[in-house]
N, C-alpha and C positions, 0 to 999 in steps of 0.2 A: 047762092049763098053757101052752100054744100062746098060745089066746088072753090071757091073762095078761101074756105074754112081751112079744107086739105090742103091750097097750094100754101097756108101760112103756115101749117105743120110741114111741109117738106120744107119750105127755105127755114125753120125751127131747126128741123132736122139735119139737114146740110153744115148749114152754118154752127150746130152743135159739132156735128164730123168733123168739120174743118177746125173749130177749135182745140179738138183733141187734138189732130193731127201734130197740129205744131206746137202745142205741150207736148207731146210724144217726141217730139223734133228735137225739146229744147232738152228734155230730160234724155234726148242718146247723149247728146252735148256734154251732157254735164249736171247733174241733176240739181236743182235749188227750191228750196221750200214754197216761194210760190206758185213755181208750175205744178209743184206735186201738189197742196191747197185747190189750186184750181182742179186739176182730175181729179182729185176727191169729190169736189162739189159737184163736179158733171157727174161724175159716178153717182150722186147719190137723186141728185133731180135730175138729172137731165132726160131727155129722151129712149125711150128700148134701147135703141142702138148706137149712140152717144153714149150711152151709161154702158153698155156692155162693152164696148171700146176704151171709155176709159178704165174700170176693173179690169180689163185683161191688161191693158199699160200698164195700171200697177201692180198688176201681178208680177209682167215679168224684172220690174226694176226689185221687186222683192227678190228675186230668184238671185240677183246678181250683188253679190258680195262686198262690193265698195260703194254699193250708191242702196241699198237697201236700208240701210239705217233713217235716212232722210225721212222716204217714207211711213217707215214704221214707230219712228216719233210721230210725227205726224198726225197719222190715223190713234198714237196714243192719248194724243190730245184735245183732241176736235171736241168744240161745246156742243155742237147739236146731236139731239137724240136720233133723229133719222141719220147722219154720218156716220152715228155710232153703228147701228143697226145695218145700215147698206154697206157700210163700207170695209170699216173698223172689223167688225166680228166674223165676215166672211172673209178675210183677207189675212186676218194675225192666226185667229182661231180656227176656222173649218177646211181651211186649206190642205192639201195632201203633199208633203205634211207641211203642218203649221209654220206659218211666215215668221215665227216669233224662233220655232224650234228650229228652222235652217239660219236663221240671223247670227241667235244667241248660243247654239251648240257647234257653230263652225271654229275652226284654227284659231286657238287665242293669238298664234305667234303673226298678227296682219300690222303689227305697227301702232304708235303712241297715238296716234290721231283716229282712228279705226276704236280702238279700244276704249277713248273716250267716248267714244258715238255710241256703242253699247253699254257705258257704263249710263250714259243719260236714258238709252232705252229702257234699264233695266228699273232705275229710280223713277221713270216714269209710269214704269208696271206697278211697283209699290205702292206708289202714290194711289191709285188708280183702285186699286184692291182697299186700300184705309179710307180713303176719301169720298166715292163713287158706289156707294153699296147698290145704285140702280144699277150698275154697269157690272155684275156680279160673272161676267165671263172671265173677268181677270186673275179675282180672289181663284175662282175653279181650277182655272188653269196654273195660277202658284200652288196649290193647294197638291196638285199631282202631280209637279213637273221633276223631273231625275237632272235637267241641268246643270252642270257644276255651280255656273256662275249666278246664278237662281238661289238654287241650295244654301251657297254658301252667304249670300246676299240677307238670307234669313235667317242663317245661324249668328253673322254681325250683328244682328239688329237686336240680342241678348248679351254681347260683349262689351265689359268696362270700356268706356272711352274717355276717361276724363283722371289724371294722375290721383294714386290712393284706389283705384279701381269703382270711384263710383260711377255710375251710368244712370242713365232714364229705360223705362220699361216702354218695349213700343204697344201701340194699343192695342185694343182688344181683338182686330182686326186681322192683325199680323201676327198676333199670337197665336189667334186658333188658326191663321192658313200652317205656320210652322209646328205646330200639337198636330194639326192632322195630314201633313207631309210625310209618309214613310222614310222619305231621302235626307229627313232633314236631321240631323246625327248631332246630340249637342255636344261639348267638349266640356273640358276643366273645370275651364274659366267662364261656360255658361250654366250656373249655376243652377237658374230659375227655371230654365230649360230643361236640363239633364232629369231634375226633381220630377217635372210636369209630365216628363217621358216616359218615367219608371227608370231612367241609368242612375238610379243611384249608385250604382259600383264606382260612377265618377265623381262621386262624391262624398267628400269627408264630414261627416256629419259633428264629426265629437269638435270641427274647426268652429275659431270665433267668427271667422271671414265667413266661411259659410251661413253662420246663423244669420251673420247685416245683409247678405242674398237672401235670405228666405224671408226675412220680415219685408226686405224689398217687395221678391214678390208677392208678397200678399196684398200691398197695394196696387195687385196687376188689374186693369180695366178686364180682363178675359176671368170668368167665375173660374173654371176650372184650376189652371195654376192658380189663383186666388187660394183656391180648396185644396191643393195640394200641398201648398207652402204651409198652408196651417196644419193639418194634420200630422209632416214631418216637426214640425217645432212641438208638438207634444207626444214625440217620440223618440226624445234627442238621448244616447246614453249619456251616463256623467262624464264629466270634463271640460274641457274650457268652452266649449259649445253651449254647453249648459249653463256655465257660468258667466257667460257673454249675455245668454236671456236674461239672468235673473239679474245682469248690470242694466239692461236698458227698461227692465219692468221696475227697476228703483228710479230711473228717470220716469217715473208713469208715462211709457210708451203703452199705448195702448192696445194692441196686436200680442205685446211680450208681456203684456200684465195677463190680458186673456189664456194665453199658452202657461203661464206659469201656473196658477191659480189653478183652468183646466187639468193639469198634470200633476199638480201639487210638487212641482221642483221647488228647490230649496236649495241658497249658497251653501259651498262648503263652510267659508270663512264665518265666525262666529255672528261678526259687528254684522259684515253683510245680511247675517240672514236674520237678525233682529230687526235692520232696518227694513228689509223686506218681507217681514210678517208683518211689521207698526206700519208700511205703508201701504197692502195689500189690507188691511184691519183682520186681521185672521184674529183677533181679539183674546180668543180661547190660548193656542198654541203660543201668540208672543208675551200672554199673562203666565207660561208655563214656561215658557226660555228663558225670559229677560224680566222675571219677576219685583226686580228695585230698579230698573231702567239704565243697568251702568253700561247695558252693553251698545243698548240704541245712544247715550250721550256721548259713546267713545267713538261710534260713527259717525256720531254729528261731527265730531270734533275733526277727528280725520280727514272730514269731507269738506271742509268750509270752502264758500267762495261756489259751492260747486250747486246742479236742480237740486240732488238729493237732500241736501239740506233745508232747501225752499218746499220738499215734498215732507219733509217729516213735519215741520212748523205748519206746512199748511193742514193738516192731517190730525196732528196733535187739536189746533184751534177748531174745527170743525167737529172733532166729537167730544173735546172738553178733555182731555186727555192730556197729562204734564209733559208742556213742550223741553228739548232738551236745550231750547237757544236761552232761554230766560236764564236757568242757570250758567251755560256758558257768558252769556254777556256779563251775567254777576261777579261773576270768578274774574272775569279778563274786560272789566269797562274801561279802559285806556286802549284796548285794543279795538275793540267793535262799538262803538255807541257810550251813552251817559244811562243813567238808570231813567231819565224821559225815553230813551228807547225801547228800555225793557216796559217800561209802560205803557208806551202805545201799543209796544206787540201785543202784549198778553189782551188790551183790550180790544185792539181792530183786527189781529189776526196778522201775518207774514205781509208785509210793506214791499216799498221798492227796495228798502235798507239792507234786506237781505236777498231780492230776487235781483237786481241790477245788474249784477258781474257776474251771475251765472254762464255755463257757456255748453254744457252738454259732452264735452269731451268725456275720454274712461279716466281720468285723473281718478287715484286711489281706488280702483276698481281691483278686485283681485281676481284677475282673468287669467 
C-alpha cells in the first residue's frame, strides 16, 4: 500500500515536471496568459518540486523586459488567497529586487505597446491597494515606493479631470497611501493634496477656486484631509477666498456654514452680509445691521430665481420672522404670482413657486 501510495506521488511528480516544462517551452516562445495561469497554479499547489520549478519559471520571465508584464498582471489579479500568498507576494514583493521595481522603474522609452502593459500593471496596483485591504502588501508598497511612474500615478489621482476643473476625490485608501508617500510631491493644481501635505506655499488661499477645493476636500473618505480642509477654511485671510465661503454658506452649504459661523466671517458687501447673518440666525448681530430689513429685501431682490432666496423665505417662515418675498410679490404681482400666492406662502412656508428654477450657480454673488 506504502509502496503503491509513493509510486502515485512520483508519476504526480513527474507528470507535474513535465507540465512545467512545456509551459516553460511555451512562455520562451512567446509568453501568453494562460501558460503563465497555469505556472501560477502549479506554483502555488503543486508538488515541492513542480512548485519550485514553476516559481523559478516565473521568476525568470519577470527578469526579462518584454514578456514581464504578462506575468506581473497576472499574479496582480489572481482571486485565490493561497496564489496570492505563494505566489503573488514572493514574486512582485520579496524579490531581490522587487519584480514590480525592475518592471515598473526600467526605460520608459520601450515602445506604445510596452507602455500600455505597464500602464494596466500600474492600475492594476491601484486597484488592488483601494479595493483588496486583505492583500495590504500593495497599499505597503505604494505607500513607499520612489518610482516615477507610481509617484506620479498618485499625484493624478488629485488632479481636475473633468472641463471647469472639477474632479472626484479618490478614496480613503489612496489618499492616505499618497499623505504618507514622502515621494509623492503635490502641485498647483492638487489642491486637497498640497493642503493635507503642509505645501501651502502652493497654495493661494485668499483664491475662490481654491476655497470649491477645500470644501471638496472635506468630503474626502480619508479623516485626515477631511481635517485639514476644515481647519484652512477657518483660517482664510480676507478676500475673494473668503467671499467665495460666505457665497456658498448663503447657499446653506453645509461645511461653508460651519467654517463661517466657526470663524465668524462676514461678506464685505452690505446686502450679502445681511443675508448671511438672516440666514445663519445670528439674530442679535442681523437685528443690529439690518434693523428695518431694507437691506436683506434688497438681496432678495437682487437674487431672484436664485437658492438664496428660497434660503431667506424658508428661514424667515421657520422662525416667524418677516419674509422679504411677501412684500416683493406685493410690490411686483404681475411679475411673480397673484396675492393667492402671497397667501399660501406666508401660510405653508416657501412652495415649489419659488424653489423650482433655482440652480445654485454665483449669479449676483459678489466674489
Amino acid at each position: 500500500m506504502r509502496w503503491a501510495a509513493g509510486r502515485s506521488l512520483l508519476f504526480r511528480d513527474r507528470l507535474a515536471r513535465f507540465a512545467v516544462k512545456r509551459l516553460i517551452r511555451e512562455c520562451d516562445n512567446g509568453v501568453n496568459s494562460a501558460a503563465v495561469n497555469a505556472l501560477i497554479r502549479v506554483a502555488a499547489y503543486g508538488t515541492e518540486l513542480a512548485a519550485a520549478r514553476a516559481l523559478s519559471a516565473l521568476q525568470s520571465v519577470c527578469e526579462d523586459r518584454e514578456k514581464a508584464g504578462t506575468v506581473i498582471y497576472a499574479c496582480l489579479r489572481v482571486s485565490e488567497a493561497r496564489l496570492w500568498s505563494a505566489v503573488s507576494v514572493p514574486l512582485l514583493f520579496r524579490s531581490s529586487p522587487d519584480g514590480l521595481d525592475r518592471y515598473l522603474g526600467s526605460d520608459s522609452n520601450t515602445g506604445q505597446a510596452r507602455d500600455r502593459d505597464r500602464e494596466y500593471v500600474v492600475n492594476a496596483l491601484l486597484s488592488l491597494a483601494r479595493d483588496r485591504p486583505e492583500r495590504p502588501e500593495a497599499a505597503q508598497y505604494l505607500a513607499a515606493t520612489d518610482l516615477p511612474m507610481l509617484v506620479t500615478a498618485l499625484v493624478d489621482a488629485f488632479k481636475p479631470d473633468l472641463p471647469g476643473g472639477r474632479h472626484y476625490l479618490p478614496d480613503a485608501a489612496i489618499t492616505a497611501i499618497a499623505l504618507a508617500n514622502p515621494h509623492v510631491v503635490p502641485t498647483p493644481n492638487t489642491i486637497g493634496l498640497a493642503v493635507a501635505k503642509g505645501r501651502t506655499d502652493l497654495v493661494d488661499l485668499t483664491s475662490a477656486h481654491t476655497i470649491d477645493d477645500l470644501l471638496f476636500g472635506c468630503a474626502s473618505e480619508d479623516p485626515t484631509m477631511a481635517k485639514v480642509c476644515r481647519r484652512h477654511l477657518r483660517a482664510l485671510p480676507p478676500g475673494p477666498g473668503r467671499e467665495r465661503l460666505c457665497s456658498w454658506a448663503l447657499m446653506e452649504d453645509g461645511e461653508a456654514t460651519t467654517a463661517v459661523v466657526g470663524a465668524g466671517y462676514l461678506p464685505e458687501h452690505p446686502e450679502d452680509r445681511a443675508a448671511l447673518l438672516f440666514i445663519c440666525q445670528r439674530w442679535d448681530e442681523y437685528d443690529t445691521f439690518d434693523p428695518d430689513g431694507e437691506l436683506l429685501y434688497r438681496a432678495y431682490v437682487a437674487r431672484r430665481h436664485t437658492n438664496i432666496n428660497y434660503n431667506i423665505s424658508q428661514i424667515a417662515w421657520q422662525s416667524g420672522r418677516p419674509d422679504p418675498a411677501t412684500r416683493y410679490l406685493a410690490e411686483s404681482p404681475s411679475s411673480h404670482g397673484t396675492s393667492a400666492a402671497v397667501d399660501h406662502h406666508s401660510k405653508h412656508g416657501p412652495s415649489s413657486t419659488y424653489g423650482s428654477d433655482f440652480g445654485g450657480h454665483y449669479g449676483g454673488f459678489h466674489t
